[in-house]
Residue frames as qw, qx, qy, qz and C-alpha x, y, z in Angstrom:
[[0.036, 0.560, -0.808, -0.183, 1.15, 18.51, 9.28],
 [0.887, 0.181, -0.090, -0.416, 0.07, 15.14, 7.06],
 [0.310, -0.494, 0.778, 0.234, 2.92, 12.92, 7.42],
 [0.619, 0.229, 0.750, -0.048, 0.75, 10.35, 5.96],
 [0.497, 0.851, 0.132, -0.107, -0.09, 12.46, 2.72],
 [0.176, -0.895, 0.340, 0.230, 3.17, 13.01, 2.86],
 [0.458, -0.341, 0.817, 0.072, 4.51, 9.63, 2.61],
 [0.625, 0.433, 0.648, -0.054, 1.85, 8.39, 0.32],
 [0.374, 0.915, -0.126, -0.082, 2.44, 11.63, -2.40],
 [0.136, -0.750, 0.614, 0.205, 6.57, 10.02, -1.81],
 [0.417, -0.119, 0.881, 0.190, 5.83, 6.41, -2.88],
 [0.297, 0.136, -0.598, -0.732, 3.42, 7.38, -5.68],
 [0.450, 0.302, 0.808, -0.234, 0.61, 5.54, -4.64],
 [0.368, 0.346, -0.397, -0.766, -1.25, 4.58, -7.82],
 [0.697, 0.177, 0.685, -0.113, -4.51, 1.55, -7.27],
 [0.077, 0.280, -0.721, -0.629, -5.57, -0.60, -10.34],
 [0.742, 0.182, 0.470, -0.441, -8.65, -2.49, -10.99],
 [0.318, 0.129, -0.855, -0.389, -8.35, -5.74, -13.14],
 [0.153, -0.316, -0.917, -0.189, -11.37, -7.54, -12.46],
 [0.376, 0.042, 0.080, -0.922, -15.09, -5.81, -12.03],
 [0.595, 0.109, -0.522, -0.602, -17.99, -8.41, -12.62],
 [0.770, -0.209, 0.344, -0.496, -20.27, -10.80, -11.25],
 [0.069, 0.280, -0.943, -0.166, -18.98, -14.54, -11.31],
 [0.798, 0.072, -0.150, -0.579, -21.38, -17.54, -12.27],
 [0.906, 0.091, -0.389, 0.136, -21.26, -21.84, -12.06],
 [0.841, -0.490, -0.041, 0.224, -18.67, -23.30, -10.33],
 [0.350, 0.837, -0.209, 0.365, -15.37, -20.89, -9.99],
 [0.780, -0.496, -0.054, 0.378, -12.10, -21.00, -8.01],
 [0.378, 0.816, -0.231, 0.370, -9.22, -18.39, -8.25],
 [0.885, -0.088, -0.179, 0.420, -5.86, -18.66, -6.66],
 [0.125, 0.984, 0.021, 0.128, -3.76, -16.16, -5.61],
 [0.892, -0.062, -0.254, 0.368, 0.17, -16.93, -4.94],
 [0.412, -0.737, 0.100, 0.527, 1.51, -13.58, -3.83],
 [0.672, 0.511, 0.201, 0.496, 2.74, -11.45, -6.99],
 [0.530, -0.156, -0.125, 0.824, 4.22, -8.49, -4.84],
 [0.188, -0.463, -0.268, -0.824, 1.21, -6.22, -5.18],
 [0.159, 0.219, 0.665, -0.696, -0.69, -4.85, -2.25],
 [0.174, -0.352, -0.774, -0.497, -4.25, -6.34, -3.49],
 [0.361, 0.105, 0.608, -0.700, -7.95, -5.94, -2.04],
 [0.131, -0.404, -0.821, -0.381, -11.27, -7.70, -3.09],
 [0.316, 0.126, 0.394, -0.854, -14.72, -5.89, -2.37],
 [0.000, 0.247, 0.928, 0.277, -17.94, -7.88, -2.49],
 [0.311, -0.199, -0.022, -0.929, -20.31, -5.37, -4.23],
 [0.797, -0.025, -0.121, -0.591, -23.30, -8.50, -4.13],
 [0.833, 0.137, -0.527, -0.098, -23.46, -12.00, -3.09],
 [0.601, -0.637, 0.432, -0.218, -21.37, -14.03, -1.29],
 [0.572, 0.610, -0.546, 0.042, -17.63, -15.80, -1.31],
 [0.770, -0.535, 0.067, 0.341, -15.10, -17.53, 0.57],
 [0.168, 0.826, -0.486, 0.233, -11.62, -16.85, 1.51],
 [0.938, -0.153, -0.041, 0.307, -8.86, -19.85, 1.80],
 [0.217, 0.915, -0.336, 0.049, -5.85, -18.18, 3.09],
 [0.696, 0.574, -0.417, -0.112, -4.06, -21.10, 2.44],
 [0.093, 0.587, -0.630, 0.500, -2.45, -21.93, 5.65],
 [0.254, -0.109, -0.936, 0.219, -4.70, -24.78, 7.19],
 [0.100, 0.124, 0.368, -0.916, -7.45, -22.70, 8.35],
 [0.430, 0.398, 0.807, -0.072, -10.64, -22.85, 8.19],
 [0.139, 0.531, 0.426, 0.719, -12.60, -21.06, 4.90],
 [0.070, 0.440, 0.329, -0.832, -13.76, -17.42, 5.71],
 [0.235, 0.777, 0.560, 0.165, -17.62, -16.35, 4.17],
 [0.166, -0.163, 0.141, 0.962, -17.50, -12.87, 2.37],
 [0.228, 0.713, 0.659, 0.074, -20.48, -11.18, 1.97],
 [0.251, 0.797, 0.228, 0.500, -21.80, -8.34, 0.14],
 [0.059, -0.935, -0.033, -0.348, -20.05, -5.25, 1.32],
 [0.841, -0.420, 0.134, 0.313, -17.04, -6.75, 2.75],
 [0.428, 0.728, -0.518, 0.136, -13.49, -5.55, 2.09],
 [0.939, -0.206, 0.113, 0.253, -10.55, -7.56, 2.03],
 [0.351, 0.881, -0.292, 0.123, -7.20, -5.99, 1.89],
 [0.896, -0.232, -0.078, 0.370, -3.52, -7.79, 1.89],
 [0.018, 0.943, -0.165, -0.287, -1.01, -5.32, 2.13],
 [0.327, -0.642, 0.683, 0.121, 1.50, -7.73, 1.09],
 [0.788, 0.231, -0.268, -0.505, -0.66, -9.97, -1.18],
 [0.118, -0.488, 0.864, 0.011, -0.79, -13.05, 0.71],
 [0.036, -0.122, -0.965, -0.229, -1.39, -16.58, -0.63],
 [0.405, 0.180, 0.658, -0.610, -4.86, -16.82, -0.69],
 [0.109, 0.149, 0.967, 0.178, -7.95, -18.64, -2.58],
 [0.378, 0.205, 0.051, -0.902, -11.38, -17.14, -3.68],
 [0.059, -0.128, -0.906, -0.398, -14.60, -19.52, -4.40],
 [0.425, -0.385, -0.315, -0.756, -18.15, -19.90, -4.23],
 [0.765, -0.485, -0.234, -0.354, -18.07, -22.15, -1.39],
 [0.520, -0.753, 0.402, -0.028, -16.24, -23.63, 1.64],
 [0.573, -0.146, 0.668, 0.452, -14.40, -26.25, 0.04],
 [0.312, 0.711, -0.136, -0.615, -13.09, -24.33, -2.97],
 [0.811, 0.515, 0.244, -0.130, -11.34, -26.38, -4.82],
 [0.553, -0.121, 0.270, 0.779, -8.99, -26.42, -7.44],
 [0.048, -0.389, 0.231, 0.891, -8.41, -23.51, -9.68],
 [0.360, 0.179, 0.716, 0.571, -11.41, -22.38, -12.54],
 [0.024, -0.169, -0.223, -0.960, -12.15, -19.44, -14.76],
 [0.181, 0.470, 0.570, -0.649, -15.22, -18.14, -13.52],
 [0.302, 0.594, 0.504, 0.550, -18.08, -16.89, -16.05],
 [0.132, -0.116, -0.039, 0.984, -18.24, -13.35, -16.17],
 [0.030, -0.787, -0.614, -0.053, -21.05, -11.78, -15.99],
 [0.203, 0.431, -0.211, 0.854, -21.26, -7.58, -15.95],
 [0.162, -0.013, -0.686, 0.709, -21.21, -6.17, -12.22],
 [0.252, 0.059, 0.036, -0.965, -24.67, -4.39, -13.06],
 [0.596, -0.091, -0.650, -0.462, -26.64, -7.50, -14.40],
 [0.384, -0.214, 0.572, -0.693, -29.36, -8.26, -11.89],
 [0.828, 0.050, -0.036, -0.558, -30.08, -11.29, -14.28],
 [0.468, 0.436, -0.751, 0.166, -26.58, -12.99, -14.34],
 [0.792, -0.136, -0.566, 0.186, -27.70, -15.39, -11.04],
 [0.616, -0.769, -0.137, -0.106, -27.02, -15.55, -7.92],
 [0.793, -0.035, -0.192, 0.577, -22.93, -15.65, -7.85],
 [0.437, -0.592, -0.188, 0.650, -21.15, -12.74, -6.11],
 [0.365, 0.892, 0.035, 0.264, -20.24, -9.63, -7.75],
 [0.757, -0.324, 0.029, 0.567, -16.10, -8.78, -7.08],
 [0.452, 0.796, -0.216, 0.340, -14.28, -5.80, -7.71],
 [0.874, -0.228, -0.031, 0.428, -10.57, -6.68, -7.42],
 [0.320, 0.867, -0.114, 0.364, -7.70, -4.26, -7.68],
 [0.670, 0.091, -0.232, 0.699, -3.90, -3.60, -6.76],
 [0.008, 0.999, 0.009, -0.050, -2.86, -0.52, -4.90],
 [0.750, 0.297, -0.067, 0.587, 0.63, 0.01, -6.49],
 [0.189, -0.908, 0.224, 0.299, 3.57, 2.20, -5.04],
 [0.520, 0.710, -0.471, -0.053, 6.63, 3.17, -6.90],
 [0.099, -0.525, 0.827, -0.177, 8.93, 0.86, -4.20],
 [0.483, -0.141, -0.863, -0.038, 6.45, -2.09, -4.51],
 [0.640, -0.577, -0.481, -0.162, 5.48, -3.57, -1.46],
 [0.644, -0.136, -0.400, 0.638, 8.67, -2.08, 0.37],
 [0.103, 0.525, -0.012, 0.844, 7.28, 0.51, 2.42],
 [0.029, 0.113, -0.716, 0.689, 6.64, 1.65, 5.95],
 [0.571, 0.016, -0.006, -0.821, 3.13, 1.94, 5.54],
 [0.745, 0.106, -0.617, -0.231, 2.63, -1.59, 4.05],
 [0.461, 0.283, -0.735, 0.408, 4.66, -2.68, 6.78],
 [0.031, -0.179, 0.619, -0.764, 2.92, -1.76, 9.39],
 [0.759, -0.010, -0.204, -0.619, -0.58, -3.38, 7.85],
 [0.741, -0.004, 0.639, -0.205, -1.82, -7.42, 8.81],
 [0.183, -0.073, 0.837, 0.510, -1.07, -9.70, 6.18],
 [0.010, -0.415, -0.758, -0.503, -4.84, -9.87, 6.21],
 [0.081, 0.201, 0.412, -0.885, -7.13, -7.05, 6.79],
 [0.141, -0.473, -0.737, -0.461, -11.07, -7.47, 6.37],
 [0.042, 0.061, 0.134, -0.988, -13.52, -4.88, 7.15],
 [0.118, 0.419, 0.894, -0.103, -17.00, -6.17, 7.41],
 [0.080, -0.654, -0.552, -0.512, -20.30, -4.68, 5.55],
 [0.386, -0.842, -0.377, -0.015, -21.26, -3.20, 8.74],
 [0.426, -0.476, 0.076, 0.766, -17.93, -1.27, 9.50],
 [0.252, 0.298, 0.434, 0.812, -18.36, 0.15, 5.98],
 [0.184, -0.541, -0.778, -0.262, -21.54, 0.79, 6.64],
 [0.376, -0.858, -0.227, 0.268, -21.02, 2.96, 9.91],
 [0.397, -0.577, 0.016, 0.714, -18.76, 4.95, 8.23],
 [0.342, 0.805, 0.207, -0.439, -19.83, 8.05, 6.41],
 [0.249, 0.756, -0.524, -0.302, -16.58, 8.44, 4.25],
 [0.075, -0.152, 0.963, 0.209, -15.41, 4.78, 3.39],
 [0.503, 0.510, 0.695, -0.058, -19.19, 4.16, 2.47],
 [0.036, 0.867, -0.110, -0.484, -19.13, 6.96, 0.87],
 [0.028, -0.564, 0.775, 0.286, -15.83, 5.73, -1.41],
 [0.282, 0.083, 0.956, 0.030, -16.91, 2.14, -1.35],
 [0.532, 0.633, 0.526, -0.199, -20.80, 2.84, -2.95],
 [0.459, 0.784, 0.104, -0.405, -18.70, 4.91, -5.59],
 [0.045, 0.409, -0.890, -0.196, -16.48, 2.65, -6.54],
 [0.425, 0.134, 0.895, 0.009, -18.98, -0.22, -6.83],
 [0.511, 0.678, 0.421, -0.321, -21.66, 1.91, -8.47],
 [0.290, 0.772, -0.313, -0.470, -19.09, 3.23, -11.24],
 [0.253, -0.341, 0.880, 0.215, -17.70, -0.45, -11.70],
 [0.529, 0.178, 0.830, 0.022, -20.85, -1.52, -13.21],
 [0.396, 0.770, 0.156, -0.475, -20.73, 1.08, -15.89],
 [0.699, 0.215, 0.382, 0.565, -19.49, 1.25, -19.21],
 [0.138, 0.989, 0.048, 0.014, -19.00, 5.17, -19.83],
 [0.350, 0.743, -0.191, 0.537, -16.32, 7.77, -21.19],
 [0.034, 0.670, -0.432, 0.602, -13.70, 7.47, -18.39],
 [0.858, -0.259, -0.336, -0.289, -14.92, 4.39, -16.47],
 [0.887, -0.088, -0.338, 0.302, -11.75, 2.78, -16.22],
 [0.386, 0.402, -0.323, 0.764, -9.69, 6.02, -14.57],
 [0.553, -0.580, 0.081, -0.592, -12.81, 6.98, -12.37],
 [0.832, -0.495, -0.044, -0.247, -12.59, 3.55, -10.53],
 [0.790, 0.226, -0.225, 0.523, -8.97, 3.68, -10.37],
 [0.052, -0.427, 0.354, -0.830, -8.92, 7.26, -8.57],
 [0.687, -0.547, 0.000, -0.478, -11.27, 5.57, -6.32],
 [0.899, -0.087, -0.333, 0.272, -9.37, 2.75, -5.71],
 [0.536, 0.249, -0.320, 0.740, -6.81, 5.36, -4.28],
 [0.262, -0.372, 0.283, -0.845, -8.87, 7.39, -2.27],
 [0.824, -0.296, -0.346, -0.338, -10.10, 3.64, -1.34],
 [0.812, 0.153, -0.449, 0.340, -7.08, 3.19, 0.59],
 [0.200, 0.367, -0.306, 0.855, -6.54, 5.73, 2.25],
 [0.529, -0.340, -0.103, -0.770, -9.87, 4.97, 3.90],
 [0.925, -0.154, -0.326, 0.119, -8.80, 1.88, 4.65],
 [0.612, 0.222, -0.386, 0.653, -5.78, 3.33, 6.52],
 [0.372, -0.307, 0.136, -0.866, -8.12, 6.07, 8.57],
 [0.883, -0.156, -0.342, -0.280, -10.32, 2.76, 9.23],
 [0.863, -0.141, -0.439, 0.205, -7.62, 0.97, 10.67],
 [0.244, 0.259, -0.460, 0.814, -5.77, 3.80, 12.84],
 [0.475, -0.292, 0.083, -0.826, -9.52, 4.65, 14.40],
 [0.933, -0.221, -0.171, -0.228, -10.25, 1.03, 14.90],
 [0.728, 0.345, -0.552, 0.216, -6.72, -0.73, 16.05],
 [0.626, -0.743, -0.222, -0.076, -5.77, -1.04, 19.17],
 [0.594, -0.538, 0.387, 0.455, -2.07, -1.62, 19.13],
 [0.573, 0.806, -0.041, -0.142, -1.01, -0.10, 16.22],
 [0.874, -0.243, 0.209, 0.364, 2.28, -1.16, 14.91],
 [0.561, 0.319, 0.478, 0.595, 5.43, 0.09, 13.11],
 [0.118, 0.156, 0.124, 0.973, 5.12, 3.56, 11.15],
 [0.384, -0.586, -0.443, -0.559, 1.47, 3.82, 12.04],
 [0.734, -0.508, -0.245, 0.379, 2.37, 3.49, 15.76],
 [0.409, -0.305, -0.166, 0.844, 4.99, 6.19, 15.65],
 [0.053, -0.445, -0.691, -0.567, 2.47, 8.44, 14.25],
 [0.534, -0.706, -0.422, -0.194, 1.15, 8.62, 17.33],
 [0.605, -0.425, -0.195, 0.644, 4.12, 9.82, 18.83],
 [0.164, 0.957, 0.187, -0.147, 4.76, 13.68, 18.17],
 [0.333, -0.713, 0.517, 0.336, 8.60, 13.83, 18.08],
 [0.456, -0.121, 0.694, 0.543, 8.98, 11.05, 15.51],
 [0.392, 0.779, 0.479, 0.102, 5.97, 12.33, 13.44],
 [0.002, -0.898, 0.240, 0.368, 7.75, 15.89, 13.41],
 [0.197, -0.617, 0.651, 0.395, 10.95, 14.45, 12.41],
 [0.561, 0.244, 0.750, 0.249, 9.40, 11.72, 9.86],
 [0.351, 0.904, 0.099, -0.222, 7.39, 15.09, 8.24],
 [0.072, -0.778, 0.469, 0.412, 11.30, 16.53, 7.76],
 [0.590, -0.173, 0.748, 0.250, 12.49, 13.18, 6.24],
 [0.536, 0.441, 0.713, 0.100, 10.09, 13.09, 3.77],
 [0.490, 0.844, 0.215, -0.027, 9.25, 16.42, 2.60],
 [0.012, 0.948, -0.314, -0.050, 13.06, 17.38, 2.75],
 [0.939, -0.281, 0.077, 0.183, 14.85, 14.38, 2.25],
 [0.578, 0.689, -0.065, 0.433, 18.09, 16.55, 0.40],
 [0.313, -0.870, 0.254, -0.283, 18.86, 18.33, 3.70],
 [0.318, 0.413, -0.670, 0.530, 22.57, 18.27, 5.41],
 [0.797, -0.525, -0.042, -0.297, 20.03, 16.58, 8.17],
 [0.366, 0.246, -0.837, 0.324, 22.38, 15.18, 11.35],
 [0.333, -0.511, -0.757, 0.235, 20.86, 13.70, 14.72],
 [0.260, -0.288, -0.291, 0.874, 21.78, 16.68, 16.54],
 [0.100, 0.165, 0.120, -0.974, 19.92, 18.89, 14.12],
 [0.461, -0.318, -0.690, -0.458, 16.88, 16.74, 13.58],
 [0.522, -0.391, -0.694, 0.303, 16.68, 16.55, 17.15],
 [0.058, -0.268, -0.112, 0.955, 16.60, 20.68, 17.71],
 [0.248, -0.041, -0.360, -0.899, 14.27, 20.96, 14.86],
 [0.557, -0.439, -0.609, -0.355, 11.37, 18.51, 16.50],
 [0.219, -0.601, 0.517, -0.569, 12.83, 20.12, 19.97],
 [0.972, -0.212, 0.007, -0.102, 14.06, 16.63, 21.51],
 [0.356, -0.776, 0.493, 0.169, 17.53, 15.25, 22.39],
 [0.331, 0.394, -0.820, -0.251, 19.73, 13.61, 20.30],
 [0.081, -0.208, 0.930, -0.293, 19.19, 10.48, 22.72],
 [0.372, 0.354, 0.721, -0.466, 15.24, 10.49, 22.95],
 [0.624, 0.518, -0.168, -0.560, 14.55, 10.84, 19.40],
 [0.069, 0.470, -0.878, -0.057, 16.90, 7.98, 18.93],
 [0.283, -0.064, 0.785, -0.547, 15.31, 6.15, 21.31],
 [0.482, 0.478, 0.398, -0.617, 11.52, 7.11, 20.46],
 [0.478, 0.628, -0.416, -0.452, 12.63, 6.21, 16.70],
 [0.172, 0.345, -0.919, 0.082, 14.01, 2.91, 17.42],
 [0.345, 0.056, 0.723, -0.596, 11.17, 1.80, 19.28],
 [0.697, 0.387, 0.378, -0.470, 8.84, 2.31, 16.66],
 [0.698, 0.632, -0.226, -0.248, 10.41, 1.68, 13.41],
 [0.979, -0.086, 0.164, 0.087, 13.08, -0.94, 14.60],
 [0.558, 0.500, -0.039, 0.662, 15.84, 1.85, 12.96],
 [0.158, -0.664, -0.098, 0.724, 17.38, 5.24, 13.66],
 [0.435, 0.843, 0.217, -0.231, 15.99, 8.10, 12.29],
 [0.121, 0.760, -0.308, -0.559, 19.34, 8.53, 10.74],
 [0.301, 0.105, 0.897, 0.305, 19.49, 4.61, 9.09],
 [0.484, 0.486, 0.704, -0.183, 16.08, 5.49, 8.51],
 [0.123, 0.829, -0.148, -0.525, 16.89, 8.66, 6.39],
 [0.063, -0.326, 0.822, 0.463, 19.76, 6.68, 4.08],
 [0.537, 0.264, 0.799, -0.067, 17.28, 4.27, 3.65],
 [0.223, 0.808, 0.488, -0.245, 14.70, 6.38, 2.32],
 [0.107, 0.754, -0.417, -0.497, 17.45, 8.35, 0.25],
 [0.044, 0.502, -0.755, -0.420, 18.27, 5.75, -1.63],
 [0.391, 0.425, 0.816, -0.010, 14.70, 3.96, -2.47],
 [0.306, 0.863, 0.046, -0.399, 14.43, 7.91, -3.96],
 [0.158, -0.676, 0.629, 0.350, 17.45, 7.51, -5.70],
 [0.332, 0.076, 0.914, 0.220, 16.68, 4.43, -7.36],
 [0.406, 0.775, 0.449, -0.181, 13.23, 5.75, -8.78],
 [0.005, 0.887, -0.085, -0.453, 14.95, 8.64, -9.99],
 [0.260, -0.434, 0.774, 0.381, 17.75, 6.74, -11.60],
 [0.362, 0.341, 0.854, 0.155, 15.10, 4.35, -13.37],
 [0.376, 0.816, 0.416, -0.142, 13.53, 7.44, -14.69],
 [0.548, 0.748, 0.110, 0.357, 16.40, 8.41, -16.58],
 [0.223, 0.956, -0.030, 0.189, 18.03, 10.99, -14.65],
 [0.663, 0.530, -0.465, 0.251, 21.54, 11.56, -13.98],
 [0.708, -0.305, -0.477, 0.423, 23.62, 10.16, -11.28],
 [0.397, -0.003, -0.338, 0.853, 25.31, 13.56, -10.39],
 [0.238, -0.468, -0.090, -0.846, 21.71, 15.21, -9.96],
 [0.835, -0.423, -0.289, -0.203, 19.83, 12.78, -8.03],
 [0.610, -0.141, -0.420, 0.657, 23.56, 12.29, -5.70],
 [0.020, 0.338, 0.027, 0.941, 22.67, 16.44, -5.31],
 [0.531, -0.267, -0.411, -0.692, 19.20, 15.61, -4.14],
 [0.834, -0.301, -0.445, 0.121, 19.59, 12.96, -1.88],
 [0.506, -0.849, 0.156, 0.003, 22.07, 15.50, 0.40],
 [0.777, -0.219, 0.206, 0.552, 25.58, 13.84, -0.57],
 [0.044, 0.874, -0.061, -0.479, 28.07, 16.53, -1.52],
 [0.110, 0.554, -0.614, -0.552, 29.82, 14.33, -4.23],
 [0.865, 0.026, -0.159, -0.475, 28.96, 12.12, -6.52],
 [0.591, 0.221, -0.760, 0.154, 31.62, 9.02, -5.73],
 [0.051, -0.132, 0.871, -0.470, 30.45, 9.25, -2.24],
 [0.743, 0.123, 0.149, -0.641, 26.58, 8.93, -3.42],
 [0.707, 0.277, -0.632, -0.157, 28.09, 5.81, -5.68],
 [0.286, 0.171, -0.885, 0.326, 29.78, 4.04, -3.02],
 [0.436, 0.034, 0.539, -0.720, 26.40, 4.67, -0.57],
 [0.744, 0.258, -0.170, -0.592, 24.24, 3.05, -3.29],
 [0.624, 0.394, -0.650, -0.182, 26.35, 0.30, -4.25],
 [0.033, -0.153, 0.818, -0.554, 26.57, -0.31, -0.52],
 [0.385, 0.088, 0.405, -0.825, 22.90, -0.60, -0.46],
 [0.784, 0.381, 0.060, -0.486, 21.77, -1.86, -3.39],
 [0.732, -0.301, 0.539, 0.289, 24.95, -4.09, -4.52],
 [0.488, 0.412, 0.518, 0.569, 25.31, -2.25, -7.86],
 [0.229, -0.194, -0.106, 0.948, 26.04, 1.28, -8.64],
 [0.222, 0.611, 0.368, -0.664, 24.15, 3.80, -9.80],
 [0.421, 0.491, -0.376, -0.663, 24.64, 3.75, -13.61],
 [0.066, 0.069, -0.978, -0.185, 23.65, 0.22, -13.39],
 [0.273, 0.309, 0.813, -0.410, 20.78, 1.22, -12.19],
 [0.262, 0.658, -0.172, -0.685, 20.12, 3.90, -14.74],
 [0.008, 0.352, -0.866, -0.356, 21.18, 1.21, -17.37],
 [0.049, -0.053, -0.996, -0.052, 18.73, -1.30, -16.29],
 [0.592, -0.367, -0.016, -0.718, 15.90, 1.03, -14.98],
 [0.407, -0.139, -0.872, 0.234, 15.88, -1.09, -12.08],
 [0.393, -0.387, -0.180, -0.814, 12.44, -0.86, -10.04]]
């Protein structure tokens, strides 16, 4: 049982790369927070990192990741005092004559709910992974040497290859940080419990079921009370808030893709639609054919 696959295959994970290439001269890039979980990997060189907040600058070197789950504020230059903001030259990632400036590949991992998800949630605003962690691990080097080595190509299929890495970069990053963390937090924390992992599995892969406590609590063989409990603890809900939730972040996708109110109310477990309307409208402050209307995302 993957819960994690599980979850990820429900919010659509889907990374991007928008920036691949070796910067030159003097360069500064901002970052204000645009509601994308981001990461930077430095294939070559060396950067800094201003995360914006009085601190001192952090050095990035070659084979560092940096991942925000939550893309916060943060600043990217060639040195410790960065500066203000300016376009970098570009150079391609592969050119071993373009100078001595870093080499960056940058890239979103996108889900369908944004950044609103348990997973996110349960990441550091900032999470860096040093050359040498990569390094000792077989699979995230692995991921990481083919995701730098395809960024510095120009071939048939370039841009989709280092996009499916980017996604199977994450996921390495998320194996990385359960094997390394100590105090894990949130959905990654209950994970580690067996009772709420059972009963998250149900949520997800079944979220349509006439689920109640009682018989979520039979089917991961626990009491009403200690699943409650053991659910509350880690995710700050009950499993049965946690359920509506999670019905009605599906519901919304669904709606934005078009389809009708009285299937997706079918889907989500509610036996009519006017009592799926009023649950939505409760939730989201606007019914369902407003969402449909607006494709709201």
């Amino acid at each position: 049982m993957d819960t994690i696959s599980s979850i990820l295959d429900s919010f659509h994970l889907k990374a991007s790369v928008f920036e691949r290439a070796r910067f030159c001269g003097h360069w500064a890039m901002t970052h204000e927070g645009g509601g994308h979980a981001c990461f930077h990997l430095v294939a070559s060189g060396q950067c800094w990192l201003d995360r914006l907040d009085g601190r001192e600058a952090m050095a990035l070197a070659a084979g560092d990741l940096l991942v925000m789950p939550r893309d916060a504020p943060h600043r990217l230059g060639p040195a410790p005092r960065i500066g203000a903001d300016r376009e970098p030259e570009r150079c391609a990632l592969a050119d071993d004559e373009a100078g001595p400036g870093p080499g960056l590949v940058c890239g979103y991992f996108g889900f369908a709910e944004g950044t609103t998800n348990p997973i996110l949630d349960a990441l550091p605003d900032y999470l860096l992974i040093r050359g040498s962690e990569v390094a000792a691990s077989d699979s995230l080097r692995g991921v990481v040497d083919l995701l730098v080595r395809e960024a510095g190509r120009d071939a048939v299929g370039t841009a989709a290859m280092i996009n499916h890495l980017s996604d199977a970069l994450f996921i390495e990053v998320l194996r990385h940080y359960l094997q390394t963390t100590e105090q894990p937090t949130g959905l990654l924390a209950a994970l580690g419990d067996p009772v709420v992992q059972r009963a998250l599995h149900l949520i997800h892969a079944r979220p349509g079921e006439g689920w109640s406590l009682e018989r979520l609590a039979r089917e991961v063989a626990a009491s009403r009370s200690s699943l409650a409990e053991r659910f509350a603890a880690h995710l700050g809900v009950g499993p049965m808030t946690y359920l509506f939730r999670w019905r009605m972040q599906l519901a919304r996708r669904r709606l934005a893709n078009g389809e009708t109110v009285a299937r997706v109310a079918g889907d989500c477990g509610y036996a009519s639609e006017s009592g799926f309307s009023k649950a939505f409208a409760r939730y989201y402050g606007h019914g369902p054919g407003a969402a449909r209307r607006l494709r709201v995302h």
